[in-house]
Each structure stands twice: as C-alpha cells, then as structure tokens.
N, C-alpha and C positions, 0 to 999 in steps of 0.2 A: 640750649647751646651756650656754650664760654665765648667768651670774648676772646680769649687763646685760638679758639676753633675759627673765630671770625680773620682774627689775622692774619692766618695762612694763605689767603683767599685771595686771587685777584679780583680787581674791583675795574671791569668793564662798562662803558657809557655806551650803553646803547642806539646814545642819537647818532654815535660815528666808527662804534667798534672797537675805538681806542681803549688802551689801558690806562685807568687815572690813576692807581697807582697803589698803595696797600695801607692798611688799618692800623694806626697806631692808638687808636682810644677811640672813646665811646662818651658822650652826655647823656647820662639820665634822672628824667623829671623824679625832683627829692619829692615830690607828695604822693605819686601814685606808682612811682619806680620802673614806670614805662619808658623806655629808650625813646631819645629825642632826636640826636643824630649823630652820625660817625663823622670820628674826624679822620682825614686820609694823609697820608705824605704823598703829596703828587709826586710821579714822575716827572721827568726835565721836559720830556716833549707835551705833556698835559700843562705842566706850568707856565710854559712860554706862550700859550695862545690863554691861558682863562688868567692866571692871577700871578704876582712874583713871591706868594706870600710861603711860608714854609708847610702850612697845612691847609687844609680844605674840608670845610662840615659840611657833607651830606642828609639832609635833614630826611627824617624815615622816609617819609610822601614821596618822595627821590627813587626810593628803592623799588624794582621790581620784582626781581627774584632771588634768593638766596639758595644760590647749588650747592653741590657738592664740592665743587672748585672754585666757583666764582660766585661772585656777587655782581648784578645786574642792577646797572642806577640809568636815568634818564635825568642826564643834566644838557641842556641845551643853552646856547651860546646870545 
C-alpha cells in the first residue's frame, strides 16, 4: 500500500467514533524502514478536546485496522 492510498482515508478513533481527521505524512524507522507512525491534521472538533497543535502522530500500536475507507486508531483521552 502507498502512502497516497493511506491518505484518502478517514482516520476514525474508535474509543468515541469520532473523526480525528486525515493523513498527511508518515515516520519511518531509517534502519529497518518499518513505519513508526502517522502523522494526521486533526480536525477542529478532534483538536479542541486532545491538543491546539496543527498535527497529531499516531504511533502504529495505535492502529487497529486499516479498511478500505478508513483507518481505525484507539486513542483514548
């Protein structure tokens, strides 16, 4: 899968069904080139309860599932 393909995606939090918001880049470990975590552009209403900051890293362990559509993270509060 591209990182193009990941973007399209909405990025759903499972712990409350909300939308956090979509994919604009990616960290990956330079020694074995396994993906470390996604960075997101929160949404307004995801931003005003977790952080005021302009992006948000979803670290992999985060993730649960990766559909077709969406992406399924567990970030709790």
């Amino acid at each position: 899968m591209r990182l193009s393909e990941l973007q399209i995606k909405d990025v759903i939090n499972v712990y409350d069904g909300k939308k956090v918001g979509n994919i604009i880049d990616a960290k990956i470990d330079g020694n074995d080139g396994k993906m470390m975590k996604l960075i997101v552009e929160p949404n307004r209403m995801f931003r005003k309860f977790f952080s005021s900051k302009d992006e948000l890293e979803i670290i992999w362990d985060q993730i649960v599932k990766i559909g077709d559509d969406v992406i399924l993270v567990n970030i709790e509060f």
